[in-house]
C-alpha positions in Angstrom: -20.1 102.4 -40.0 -16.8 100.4 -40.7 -13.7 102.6 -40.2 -12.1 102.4 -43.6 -8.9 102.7 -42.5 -7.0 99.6 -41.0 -4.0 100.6 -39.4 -0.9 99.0 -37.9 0.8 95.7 -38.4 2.5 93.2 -36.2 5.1 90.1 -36.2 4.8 86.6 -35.0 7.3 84.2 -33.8 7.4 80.6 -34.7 8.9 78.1 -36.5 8.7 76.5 -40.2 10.6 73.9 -41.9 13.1 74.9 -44.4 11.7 73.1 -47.2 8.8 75.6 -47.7 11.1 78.7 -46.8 14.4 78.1 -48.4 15.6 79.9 -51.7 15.4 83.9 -52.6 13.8 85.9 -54.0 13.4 86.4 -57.7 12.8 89.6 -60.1 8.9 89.1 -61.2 8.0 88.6 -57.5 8.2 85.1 -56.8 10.2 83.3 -54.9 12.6 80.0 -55.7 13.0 77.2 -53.8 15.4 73.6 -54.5 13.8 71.0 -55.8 14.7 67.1 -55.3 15.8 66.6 -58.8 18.6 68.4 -59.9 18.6 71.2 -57.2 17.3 73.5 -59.6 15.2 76.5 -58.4 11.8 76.1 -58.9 9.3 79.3 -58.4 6.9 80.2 -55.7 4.1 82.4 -56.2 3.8 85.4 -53.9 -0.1 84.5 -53.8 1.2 80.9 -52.7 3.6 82.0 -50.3 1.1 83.6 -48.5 -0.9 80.9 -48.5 1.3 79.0 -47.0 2.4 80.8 -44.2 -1.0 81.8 -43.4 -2.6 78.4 -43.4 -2.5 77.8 -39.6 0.6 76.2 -38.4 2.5 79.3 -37.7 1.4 81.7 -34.7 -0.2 84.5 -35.9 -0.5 88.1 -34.3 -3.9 90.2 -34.8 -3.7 93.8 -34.7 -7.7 95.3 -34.2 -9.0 98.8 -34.4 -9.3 99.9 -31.3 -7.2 98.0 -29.3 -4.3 99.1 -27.5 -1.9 96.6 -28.7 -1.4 93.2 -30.7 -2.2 90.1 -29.8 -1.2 86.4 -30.7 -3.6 84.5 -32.1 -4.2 81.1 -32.9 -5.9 80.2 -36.4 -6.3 78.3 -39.2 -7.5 79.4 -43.1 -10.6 77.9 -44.9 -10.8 76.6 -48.2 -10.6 80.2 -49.7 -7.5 81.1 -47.6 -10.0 82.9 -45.1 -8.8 83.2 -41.3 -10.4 82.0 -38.7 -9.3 83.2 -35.2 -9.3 81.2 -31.8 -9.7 82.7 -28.4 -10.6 82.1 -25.3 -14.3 83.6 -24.7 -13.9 86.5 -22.5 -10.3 87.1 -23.2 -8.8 90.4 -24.1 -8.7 89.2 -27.5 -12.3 87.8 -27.3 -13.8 91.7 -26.5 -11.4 93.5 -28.8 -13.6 91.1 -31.8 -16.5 92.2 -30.7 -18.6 93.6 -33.2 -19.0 97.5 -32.4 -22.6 98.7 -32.1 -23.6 102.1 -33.4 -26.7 104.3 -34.2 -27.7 104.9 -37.5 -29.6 107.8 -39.5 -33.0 106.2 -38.6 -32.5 105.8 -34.7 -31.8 102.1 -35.2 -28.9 100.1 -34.1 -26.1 98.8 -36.6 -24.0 96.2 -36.1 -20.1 96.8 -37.8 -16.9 94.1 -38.5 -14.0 94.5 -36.8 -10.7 96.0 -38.8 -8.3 93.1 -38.3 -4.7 92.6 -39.6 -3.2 89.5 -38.8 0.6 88.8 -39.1 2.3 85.6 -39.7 5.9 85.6 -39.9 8.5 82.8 -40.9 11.2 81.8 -38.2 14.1 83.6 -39.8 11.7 86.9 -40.3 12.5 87.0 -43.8 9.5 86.2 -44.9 6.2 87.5 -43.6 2.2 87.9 -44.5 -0.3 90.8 -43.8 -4.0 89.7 -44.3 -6.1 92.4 -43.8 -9.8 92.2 -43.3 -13.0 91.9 -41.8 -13.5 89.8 -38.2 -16.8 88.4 -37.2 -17.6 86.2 -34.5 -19.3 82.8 -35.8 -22.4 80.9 -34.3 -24.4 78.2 -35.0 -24.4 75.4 -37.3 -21.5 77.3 -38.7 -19.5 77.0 -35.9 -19.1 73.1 -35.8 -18.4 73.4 -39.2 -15.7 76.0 -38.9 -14.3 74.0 -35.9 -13.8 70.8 -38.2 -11.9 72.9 -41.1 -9.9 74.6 -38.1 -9.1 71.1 -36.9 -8.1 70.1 -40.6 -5.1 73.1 -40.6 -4.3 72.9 -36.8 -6.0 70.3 -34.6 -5.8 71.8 -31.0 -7.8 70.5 -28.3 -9.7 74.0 -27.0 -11.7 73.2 -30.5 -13.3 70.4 -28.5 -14.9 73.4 -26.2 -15.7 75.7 -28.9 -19.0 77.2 -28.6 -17.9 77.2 -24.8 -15.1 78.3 -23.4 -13.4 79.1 -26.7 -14.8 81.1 -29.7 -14.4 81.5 -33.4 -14.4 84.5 -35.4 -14.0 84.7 -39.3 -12.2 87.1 -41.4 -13.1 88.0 -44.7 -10.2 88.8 -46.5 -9.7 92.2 -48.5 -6.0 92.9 -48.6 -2.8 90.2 -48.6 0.7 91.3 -48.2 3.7 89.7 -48.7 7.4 90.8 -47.8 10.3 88.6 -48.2 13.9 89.7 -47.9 12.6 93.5 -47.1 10.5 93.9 -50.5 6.6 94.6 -50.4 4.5 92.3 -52.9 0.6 93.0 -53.0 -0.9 89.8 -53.3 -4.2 89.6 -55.8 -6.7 88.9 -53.4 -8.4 86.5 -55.8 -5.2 84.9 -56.5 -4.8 84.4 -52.6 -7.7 82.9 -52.1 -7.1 80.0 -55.4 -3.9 79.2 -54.0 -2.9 76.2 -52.7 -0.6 76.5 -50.1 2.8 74.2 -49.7 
């Protein structure tokens, strides 16, 4: 049975361009940024903000239940803002997604998700986004699929061997956090996903 609670959290390290970043913070929860004309402060939704910096072109770092530590993690989001993770088949990373195998009431064996939260954090660790959610590994015709929107957000070249010696695994998103500046936004799920990031 899925463990209901998903504990933990972690911080990436990389890099994004001021233009998405700059500005502060602003009372109903969104953020400000300067715009070309007239350097006046335009507003960013937290749900867009999150968007943006989990779209794929900042590391990420996945925390999984049961795993004795975080680990960095390549992805990219789908049309619905939906992660989807790269690793190396076999990896550390690659058995900690693997879905967990239990017995149920009737002798038969069930198949869970695997509790993920995945960081992604902006250079200056001001900002930074919690997704929380469910991982599963994906297969067949999916997986080309998958591979191409990957490739859409953050063309690496291990996509070319996906199905190989890489993997994918999806996460279906069912909590998004957002801190900037120290302050905790929850970010409407639905709002997340309609978003369209910077």
């Amino acid at each position: 049975m899925r463990d209901s609670a998903m504990e933990g959290s972690a911080m990436g390290e990389s890099a994004m361009g001021d233009s998405v970043m700059g500005g502060s913070a602003m009372p109903d929860g969104t953020s400000a940024r300067l715009t070309p004309a007239g350097l006046r402060p335009a507003p960013i939704a937290p749900a867009v903000l999150a968007r943006t910096l989990a779209q794929g072109r900042l590391l990420g770092v996945a925390q999984i239940a049961w795993a004795t530590g975080p680990f960095r993690v390549r992805h990219a989001t789908d049309a619905n803002g939906n992660p989807m993770l790269l690793c190396r088949t076999g990896s550390g990373l690659a058995q900690a997604l693997m879905p967990r195998t239990g017995a149920t009431g009737t002798g038969a064996a069930a198949v869970d998700d695997v509790a993920v939260v995945v960081c992604v954090e902006a250079v200056d660790e001001r900002v930074r986004v919690w997704i929380s959610g469910w991982a599963h590994p994906i297969h067949g015709i999916a997986l080309k699929q998958a591979a191409i929107e990957f490739a859409e957000v953050n063309p690496l070249g291990d996509l070319l061997d996906v199905g190989g010696a890489f993997e994918l695994h999806h996460l279906d998103v069912a909590e998004v956090r957002l801190e900037r500046d120290g302050e905790l936004i929850d970010v409407d799920v639905d709002a997340y996903a309609a978003a369209v990031p910077l």
